[in-house]
Each structure stands twice: as structure tokens, then as C-alpha cells.
C-alpha positions as a printed NumPy array, in Angstrom:
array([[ 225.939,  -99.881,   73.989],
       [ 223.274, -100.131,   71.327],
       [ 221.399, -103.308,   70.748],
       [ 218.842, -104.449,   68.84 ],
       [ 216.796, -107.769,   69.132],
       [ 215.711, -109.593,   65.85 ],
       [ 212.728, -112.221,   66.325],
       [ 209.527, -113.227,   65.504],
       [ 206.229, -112.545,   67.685],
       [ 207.153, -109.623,   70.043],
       [ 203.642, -110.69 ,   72.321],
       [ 203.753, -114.372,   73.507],
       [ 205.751, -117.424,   73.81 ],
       [ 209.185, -118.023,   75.99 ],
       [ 211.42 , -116.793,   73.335],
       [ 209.082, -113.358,   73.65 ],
       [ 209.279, -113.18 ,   77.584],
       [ 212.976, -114.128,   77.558],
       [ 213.581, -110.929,   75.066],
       [ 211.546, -108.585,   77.398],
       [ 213.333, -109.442,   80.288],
       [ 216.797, -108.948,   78.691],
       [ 215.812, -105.566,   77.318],
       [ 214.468, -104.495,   80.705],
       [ 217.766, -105.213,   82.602],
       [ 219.89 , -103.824,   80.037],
       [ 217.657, -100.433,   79.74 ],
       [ 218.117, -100.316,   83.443],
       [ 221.549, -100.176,   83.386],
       [ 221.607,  -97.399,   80.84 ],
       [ 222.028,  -99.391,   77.348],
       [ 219.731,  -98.763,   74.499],
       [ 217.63 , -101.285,   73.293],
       [ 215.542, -101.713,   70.245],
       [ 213.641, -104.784,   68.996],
       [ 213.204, -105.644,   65.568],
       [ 210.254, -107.982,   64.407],
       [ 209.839, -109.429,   60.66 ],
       [ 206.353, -110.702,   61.223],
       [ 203.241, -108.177,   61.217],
       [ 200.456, -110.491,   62.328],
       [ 198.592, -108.48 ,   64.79 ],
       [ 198.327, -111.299,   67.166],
       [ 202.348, -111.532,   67.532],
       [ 202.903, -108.069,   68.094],
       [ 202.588, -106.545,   71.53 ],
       [ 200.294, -103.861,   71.697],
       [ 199.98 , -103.369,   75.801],
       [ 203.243, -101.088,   75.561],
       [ 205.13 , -102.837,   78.11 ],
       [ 208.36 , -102.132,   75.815],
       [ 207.518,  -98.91 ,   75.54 ],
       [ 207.587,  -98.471,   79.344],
       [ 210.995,  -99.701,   79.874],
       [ 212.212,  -97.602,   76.719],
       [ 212.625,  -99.688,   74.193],
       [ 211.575,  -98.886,   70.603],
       [ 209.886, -101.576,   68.781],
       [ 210.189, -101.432,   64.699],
       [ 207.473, -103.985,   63.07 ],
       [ 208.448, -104.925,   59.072],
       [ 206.044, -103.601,   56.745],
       [ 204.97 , -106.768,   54.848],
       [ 204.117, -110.226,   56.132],
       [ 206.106, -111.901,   53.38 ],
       [ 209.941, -112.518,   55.449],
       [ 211.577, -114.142,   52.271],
       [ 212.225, -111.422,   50.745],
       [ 215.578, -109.608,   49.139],
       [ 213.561, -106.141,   50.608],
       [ 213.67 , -107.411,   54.174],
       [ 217.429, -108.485,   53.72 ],
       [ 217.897, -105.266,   52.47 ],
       [ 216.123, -103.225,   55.215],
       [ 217.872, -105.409,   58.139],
       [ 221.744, -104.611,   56.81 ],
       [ 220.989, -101.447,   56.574],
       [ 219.529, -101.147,   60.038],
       [ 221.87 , -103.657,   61.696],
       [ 224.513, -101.036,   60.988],
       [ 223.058,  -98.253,   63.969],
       [ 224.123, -101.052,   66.286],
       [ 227.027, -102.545,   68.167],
       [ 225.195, -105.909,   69.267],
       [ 222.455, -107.419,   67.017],
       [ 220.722, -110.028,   68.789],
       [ 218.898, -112.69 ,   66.427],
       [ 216.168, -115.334,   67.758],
       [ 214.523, -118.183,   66.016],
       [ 214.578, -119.532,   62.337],
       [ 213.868, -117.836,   59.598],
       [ 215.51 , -115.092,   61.361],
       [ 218.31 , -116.905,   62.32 ],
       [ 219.052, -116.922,   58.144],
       [ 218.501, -113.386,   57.675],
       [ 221.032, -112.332,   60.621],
       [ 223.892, -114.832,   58.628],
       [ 223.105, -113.582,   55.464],
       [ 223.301, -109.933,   56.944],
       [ 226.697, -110.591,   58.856],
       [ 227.882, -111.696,   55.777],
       [ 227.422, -108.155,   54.77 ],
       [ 228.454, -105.801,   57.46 ],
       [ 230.399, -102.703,   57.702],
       [ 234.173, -103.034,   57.411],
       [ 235.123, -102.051,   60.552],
       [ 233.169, -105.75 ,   61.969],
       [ 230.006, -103.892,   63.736],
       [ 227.824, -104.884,   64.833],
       [ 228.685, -108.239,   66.585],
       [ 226.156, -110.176,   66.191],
       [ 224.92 , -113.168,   67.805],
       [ 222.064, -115.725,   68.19 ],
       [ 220.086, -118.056,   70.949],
       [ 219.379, -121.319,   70.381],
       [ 215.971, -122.193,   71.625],
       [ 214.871, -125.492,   71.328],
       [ 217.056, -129.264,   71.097],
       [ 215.247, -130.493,   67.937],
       [ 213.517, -128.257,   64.852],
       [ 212.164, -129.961,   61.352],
       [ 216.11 , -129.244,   59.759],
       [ 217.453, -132.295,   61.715],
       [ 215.121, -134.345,   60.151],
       [ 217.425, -134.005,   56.801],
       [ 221.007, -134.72 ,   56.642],
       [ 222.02 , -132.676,   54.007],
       [ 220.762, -129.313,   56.388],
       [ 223.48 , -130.191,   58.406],
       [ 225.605, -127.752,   56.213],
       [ 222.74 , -125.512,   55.401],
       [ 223.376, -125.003,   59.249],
       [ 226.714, -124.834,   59.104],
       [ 227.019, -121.873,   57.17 ],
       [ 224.222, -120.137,   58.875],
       [ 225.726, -120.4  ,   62.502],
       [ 229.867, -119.795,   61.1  ],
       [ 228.194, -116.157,   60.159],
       [ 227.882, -115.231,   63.617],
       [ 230.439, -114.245,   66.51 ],
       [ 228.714, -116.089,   69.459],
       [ 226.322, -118.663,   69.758],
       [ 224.048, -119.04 ,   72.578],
       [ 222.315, -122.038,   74.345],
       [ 219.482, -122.169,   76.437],
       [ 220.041, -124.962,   78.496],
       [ 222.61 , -127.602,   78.503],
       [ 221.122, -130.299,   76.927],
       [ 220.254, -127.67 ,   73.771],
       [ 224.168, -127.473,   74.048],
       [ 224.661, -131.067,   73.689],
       [ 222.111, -131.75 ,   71.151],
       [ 222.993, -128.353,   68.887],
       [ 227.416, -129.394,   69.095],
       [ 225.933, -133.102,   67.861],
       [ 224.144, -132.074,   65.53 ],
       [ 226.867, -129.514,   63.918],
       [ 230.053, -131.982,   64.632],
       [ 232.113, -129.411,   63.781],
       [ 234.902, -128.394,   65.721],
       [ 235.147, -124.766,   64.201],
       [ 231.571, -124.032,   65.436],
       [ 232.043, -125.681,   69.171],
       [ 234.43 , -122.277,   70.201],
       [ 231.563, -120.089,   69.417],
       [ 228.678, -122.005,   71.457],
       [ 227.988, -121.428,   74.784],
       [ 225.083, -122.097,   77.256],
       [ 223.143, -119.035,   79.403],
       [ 220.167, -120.878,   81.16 ],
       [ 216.928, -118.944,   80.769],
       [ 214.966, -117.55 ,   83.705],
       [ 211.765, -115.422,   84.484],
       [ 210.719, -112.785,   86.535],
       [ 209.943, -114.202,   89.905],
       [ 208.547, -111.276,   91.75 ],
       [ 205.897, -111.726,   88.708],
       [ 204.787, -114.798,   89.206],
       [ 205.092, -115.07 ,   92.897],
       [ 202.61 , -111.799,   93.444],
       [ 200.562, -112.562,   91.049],
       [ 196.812, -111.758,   91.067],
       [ 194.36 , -114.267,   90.772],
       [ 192.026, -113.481,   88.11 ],
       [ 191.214, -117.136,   87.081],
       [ 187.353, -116.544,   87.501],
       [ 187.101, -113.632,   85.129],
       [ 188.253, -116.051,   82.084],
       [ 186.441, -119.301,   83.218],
       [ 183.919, -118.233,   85.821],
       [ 185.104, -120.638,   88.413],
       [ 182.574, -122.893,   90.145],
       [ 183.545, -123.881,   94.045],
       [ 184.549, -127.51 ,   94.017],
       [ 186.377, -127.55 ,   90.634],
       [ 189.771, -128.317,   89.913],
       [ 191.654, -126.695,   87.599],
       [ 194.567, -128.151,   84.93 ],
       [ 196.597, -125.884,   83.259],
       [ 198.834, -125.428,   80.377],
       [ 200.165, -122.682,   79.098],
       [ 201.889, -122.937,   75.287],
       [ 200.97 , -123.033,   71.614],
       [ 198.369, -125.484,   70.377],
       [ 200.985, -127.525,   68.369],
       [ 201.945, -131.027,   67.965],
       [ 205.598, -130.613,   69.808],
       [ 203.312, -129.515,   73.042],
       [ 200.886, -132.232,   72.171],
       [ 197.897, -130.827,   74.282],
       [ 195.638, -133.966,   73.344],
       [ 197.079, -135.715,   75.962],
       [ 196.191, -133.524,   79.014],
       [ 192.917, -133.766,   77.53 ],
       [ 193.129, -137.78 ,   77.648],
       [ 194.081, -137.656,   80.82 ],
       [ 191.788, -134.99 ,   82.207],
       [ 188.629, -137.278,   80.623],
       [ 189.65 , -140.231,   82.855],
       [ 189.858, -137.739,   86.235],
       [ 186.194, -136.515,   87.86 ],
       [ 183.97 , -134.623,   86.216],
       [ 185.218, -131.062,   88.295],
       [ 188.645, -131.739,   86.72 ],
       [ 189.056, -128.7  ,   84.254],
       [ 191.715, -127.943,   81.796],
       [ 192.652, -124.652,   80.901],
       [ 194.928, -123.511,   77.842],
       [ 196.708, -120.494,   77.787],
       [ 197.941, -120.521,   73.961],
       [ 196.475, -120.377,   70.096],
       [ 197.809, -122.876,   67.105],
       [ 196.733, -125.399,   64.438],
       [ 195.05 , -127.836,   66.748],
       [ 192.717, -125.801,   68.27 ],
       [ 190.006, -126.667,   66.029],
       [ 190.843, -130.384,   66.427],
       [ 190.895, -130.186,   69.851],
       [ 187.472, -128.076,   70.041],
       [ 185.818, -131.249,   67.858],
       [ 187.271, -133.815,   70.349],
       [ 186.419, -131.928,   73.48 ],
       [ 182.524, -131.989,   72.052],
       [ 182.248, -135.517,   70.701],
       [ 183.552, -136.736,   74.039],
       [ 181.266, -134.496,   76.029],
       [ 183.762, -132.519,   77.637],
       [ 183.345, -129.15 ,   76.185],
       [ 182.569, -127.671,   79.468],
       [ 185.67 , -129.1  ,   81.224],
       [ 188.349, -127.998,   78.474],
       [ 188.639, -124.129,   78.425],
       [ 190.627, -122.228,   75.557],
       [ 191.283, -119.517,   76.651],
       [ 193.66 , -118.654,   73.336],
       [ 197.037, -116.22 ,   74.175],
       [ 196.882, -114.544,   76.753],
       [ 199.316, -111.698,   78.283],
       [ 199.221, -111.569,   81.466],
       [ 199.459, -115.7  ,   82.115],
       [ 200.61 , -115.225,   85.806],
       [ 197.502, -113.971,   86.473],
       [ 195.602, -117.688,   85.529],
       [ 198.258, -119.521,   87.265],
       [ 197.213, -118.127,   90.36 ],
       [ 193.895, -119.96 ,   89.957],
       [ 194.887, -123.131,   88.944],
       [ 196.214, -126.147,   91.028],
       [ 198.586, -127.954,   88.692],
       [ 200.43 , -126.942,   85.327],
       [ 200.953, -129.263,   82.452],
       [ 203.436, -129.254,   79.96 ],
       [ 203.025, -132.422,   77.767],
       [ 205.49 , -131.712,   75.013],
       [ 207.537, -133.542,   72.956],
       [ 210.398, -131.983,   73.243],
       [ 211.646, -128.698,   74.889],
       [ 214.76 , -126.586,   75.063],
       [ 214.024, -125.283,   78.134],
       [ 210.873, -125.598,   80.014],
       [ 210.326, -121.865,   80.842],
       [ 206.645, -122.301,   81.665],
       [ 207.593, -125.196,   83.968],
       [ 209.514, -122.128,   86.161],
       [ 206.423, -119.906,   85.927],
       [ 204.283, -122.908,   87.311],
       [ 206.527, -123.68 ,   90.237],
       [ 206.94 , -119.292,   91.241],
       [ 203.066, -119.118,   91.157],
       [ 202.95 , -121.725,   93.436],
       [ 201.461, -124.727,   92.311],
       [ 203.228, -127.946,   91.443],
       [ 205.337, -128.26 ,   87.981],
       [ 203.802, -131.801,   86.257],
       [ 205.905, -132.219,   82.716],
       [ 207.161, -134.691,   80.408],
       [ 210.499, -136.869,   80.666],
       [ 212.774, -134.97 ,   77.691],
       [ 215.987, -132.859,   77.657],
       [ 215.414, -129.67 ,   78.529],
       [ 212.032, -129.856,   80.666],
       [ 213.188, -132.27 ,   83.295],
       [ 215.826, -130.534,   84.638],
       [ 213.84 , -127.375,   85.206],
       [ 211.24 , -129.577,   87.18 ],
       [ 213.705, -131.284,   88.689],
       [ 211.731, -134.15 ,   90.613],
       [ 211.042, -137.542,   89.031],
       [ 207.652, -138.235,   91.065],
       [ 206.195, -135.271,   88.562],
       [ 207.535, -136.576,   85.117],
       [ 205.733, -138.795,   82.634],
       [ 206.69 , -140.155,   78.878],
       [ 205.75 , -138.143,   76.237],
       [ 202.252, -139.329,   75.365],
       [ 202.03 , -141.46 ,   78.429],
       [ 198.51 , -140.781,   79.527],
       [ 197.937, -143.48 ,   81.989],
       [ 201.268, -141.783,   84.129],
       [ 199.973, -138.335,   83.496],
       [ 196.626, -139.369,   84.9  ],
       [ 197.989, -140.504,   88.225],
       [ 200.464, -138.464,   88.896],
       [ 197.612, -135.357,   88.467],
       [ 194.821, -137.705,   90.553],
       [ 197.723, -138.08 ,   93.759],
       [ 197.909, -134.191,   93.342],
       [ 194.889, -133.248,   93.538],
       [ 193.521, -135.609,   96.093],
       [ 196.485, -135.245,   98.375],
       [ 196.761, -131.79 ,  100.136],
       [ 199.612, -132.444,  101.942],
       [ 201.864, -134.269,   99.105],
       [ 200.456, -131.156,   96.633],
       [ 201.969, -128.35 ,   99.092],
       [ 205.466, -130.322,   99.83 ],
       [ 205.64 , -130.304,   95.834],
       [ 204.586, -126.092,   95.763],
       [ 207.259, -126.11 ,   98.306],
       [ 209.994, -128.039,   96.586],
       [ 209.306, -126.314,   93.192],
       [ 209.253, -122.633,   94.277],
       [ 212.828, -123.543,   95.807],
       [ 213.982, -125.296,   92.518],
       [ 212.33 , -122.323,   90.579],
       [ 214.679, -119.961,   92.364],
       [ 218.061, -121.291,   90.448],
       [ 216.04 , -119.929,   87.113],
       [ 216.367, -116.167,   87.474],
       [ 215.978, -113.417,   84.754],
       [ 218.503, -110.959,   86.399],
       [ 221.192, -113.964,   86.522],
       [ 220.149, -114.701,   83.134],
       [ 220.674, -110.824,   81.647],
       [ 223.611, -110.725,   83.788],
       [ 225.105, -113.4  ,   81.54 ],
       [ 223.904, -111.996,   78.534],
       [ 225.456, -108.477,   79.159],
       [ 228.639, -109.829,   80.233],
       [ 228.984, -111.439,   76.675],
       [ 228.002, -108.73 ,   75.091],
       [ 231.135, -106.609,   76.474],
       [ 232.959, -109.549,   75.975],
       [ 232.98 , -109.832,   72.473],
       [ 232.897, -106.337,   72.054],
       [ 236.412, -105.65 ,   73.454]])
């Protein structure tokens, strides 16, 4: 089977790991696997040639522009070397419908898309309800990361035509990664005995809405550190807060990073204070490296942590700041959480998760 995977940044992110993970099971088992990106940014591509390793060929688009008839162009015509064409996030997600609109006669490739995330900007307008529509009827199988992206993608559509094609594959990560993970905290922050270390690992974006770990860090002891594995918009605003407040020393950005397994291992809790989330990947990685999973109360998150005691309201700084305060001054409630998490952790694999995927694959191929 040939396959090729259509996305964005090829380097970081969940959407990124979840794509690696697939190609390296189905490699393994003898399919070949390509990866397509539209975006040339040097920071989104991968350059440590972990694809490369597992044999998969990586073709990066030539201009930075994506609305454009050439990319259209360029993506039919190499859609058509494939029998499964794999498409991830939006504006891709529109390029892969308006190519399926245009592929061979004999129907190949198949070609499908993942849902990511239970809310993006389109929602906000009622009329992009059909714009959607369209865009998902062009493709043979839709795919959900999580259940409650299920529920909140089949509301949003109401469309009974469109609910056969949707399913749900849960993602999942590479535990042996995370679990054996080096510690190699001190070479990024130069750790200081005594300190205490927060981190979060995600874009610096309003849905992850790092200004509240920040809030909540500045009412914890001074040796209370954050640490940010991730780059976006905000890091400027954050980097004028963290001085006016005096807490440039405790707040550590660290910008993307690719080996983030490796920081975990340092830290004592993980944070993830977004607003919403389709599935909290990250949360997973927290609870394999072994330190407890603290995230907000929304679709998609909670159910990967799994344990109210570690769930706040978006924005709720106050709950944030005592749940992290009982975890950190508590050894013995902080290590029955590790131990509850790495066992909830386990039911998010990455070989169930390609399992799944491959198994539709042949499905809709036969």
C-alpha cells in the first residue's frame, strides 16, 4: 500500500507526533509512506531526519503561499502515485476536497482526513456550516480523535449523509518514549536544587491560554518555575508580563523543542490550561514521564486525565493554584497521582492507535 500524509508543520505539535507514529508502524509492516507538507517555514519542518530513519520520504512545497491554483495543481497530480492520501488540519483539509473532487477515474486514491480539535474559528459563522459540508462529502472516511470531537464535529455538520463517513480512532503516543526518557532538564534551564518546576508543553496561543499558569505560578513560592515547551503570538506578551511582575527568572521559554520527553523528565507537574482540546495528547506524555497530569475541565482533555482532583475551569487560577500547591507540597498524594496517571496513560497507545488506522485503510480499500 502506498500512502501519503498531507499536513502542515512536519516538526512539532500533536497532529506532527501523531503522523510520525502512524508512518513508523505502517513502514514497519512493509507499506510505503510519504509525507507531504504545504508550509516551508523552516521552523515547521523537521530537519533531525527521524522520517528519514524509518523510510519515509518527506516532499516540502516550494512556496510559502498555500492558496494557490499551483499547489492544487501539484497535489492532484501527486495524490495520483497513491492508494491512501491522508489529509490533516485546515487549509489542507480544503485542498484534499478540492483534489478528490478531481481524481483519477478508476476512484484512487481513497482519501481521508482526521479531525483534530472540537472547536476551530469556522463554527463561529453559521453560514460555514455548508462551506464544511462540501469540504468533508469530498472524502471517503472521516476520522475523529476522540469522542467528544465526534460529538461536537456530527453537531456541528447535522447532516445525516456525513454521519456514515465519521468515525472515532483515539490518539496515543509512544510510551517506551516517554517512560525512558532522559532527563536533560538542567541543560535548558540550569536547574538550581530546591526549585520546583511547572511545565507546559504547547503553542503560545490563546486556545492554550499560557497566562494563566503564569497567574498561578506568581501566587506559589518564589522556587516555583514554569517552563514552556512551545513558540506562538503571545510570547512577546508573555515575556513583558513575566518582567513587569518580576518573574522573569521563574518563567522559562524554552520555544519548540524536539525532543520534549527529555524536559518532562525534569519537571514535577505538567500544565495544560487550554481552552479547548480535541484530545489532550500532551496530557498522556505528562502522565508516561511520570509526573502528575494537571489540565483544564473541557471535552477532550478530561477524559485523557481522567481524575477530577487534577482538573480546573478554563481560566480558573485560584483552582489551578491549589491544586499545583497540594502537589508539590505533598510527596505522598504527588506519587499516588504519577501512579494513577501512568496506569490511565496506558489505554492511550500509538500501536493501538496505527492499528486502527491501518485497518481502515484496507477497509476502504477493498
Amino acid at each position: 500500500m502506498k500512502i501519503l500524509h498531507f499536513t502542515g508543520s512536519t516538526a512539532i505539535g500533536g497532529v506532527a507526533s501523531i503522523v510520525y507514529e502512524l508512518s513508523k508502524y505502517c513502514t514497519s509492516r512493509g507499506h510505503n509512506v510519504d509525507q507531504l507538507s504545504m508550509c516551508n517555514e523552516p521552523h515547521l519542518i523537521d530537519s533531525s531526519g527521524k522520517y528519514e530513519d524509518i523510510g519515509v520520504r518527506t516532499f516540502i512545497s516550494p512556496t510559502s503561499n498555500r492558496y494557490t491554483y499551483r499547489q492544487l495543481k501539484s497535489l492532484i497530480k501527486t495524490m495520483r502515485e497513491y492508494d491512501i492520501v491522508h489529509v490533516h488540519q485546515f487549509p489542507e483539509q480544503l485542498y484534499g476536497a478540492l483534489a478528490s473532487m478531481l481524481k483519477s477515474p478508476n476512484n484512487i486514491p481513497k482519501v481521508i482526513t482526521t479531525e483534530h480539535n472540537t472547536w476551530n474559528n469556522r463554527r463561529n459563522y453559521k453560514l460555514l456550516k455548508y462551506f464544511d459540508r462540501w469540504m468533508y462529502s469530498n472524502y471517503d472516511k472521516i476520522v475523529c480523535i476522540s469522542p467528544p470531537v465526534y460529538d461536537s464535529l456530527v453537531k456541528w455538520l447535522d447532516n445525516d449523509r456525513l454521519i456514515n463517513k465519521i468515525t472515532t480512532i483515539t490518539n496515543g503516543i509512544d510510551i517506551n518514549k516517554y517512560r525512558n526518557a532522559i532527563n536533560n532538564l538542567e541543560d535548558y534551564v540550569g536547574c538550581t536544587d530546591g526549585n520546583k518546576y511547572i511545565v507546559m508543553v504547547g503553542r503560545l496561543e490563546h486556545p492554550k491560554d499560557p497566562i494563566t499558569l503564569i497567574k498561578a505560578i506568581k501566587n506559589l513560592p518564589n522556587n516555583v518555575h514554569a517552563v514552556f515547551c512551545g513558540d506562538g503570538y503571545l510570547k512577546t506578551q508573555i515575556e513583558a508580563s513575566t518582567k513587569a511582575l518580576n518573574m522573569k527568572h521563574r518563567v522559562h521559554l524554552l520555544g519548540n523543542v524536539t525532543n520534549p520527553e527529555t524536559i518532562l523528565k525534569g519537571c514535577d507537574v505538567g500544565v495544560l490550561s487550554s481552552y479547548w482540546d480535541g484530545f489532550g495528547l500532551v496530557a498522556a506524555e505528562y502522565m508516561t514521564a511520570g509526573i502528575p497530569s494537571v489540565g483544564t475541565n473541557v471535552p477532550g482533555l478530561k477524559e485523557v486525565i481522567g481524575d477530577q482532583d487534577l482538573l480546573f475551569e478554563p481560566g480558573d487560577v485560584e483552582r489551578l493554584t491549589i491544586i499545583l500547591k497540594q502537589l508539590l507540597e505533598n510527596d505522598n498524594y504527588r506519587n499516588s497521582k504519577i501512579e494513577n496517571g501512568y496506569s490511565q496513560a496506558l489505554n492511550f497507545t500509538s500501536e493501538k492507535m496505527a492499528s486502527e488506522y491501518l485497518a481502515l485503510y484496507e477497509s476502504i480499500l477493498s
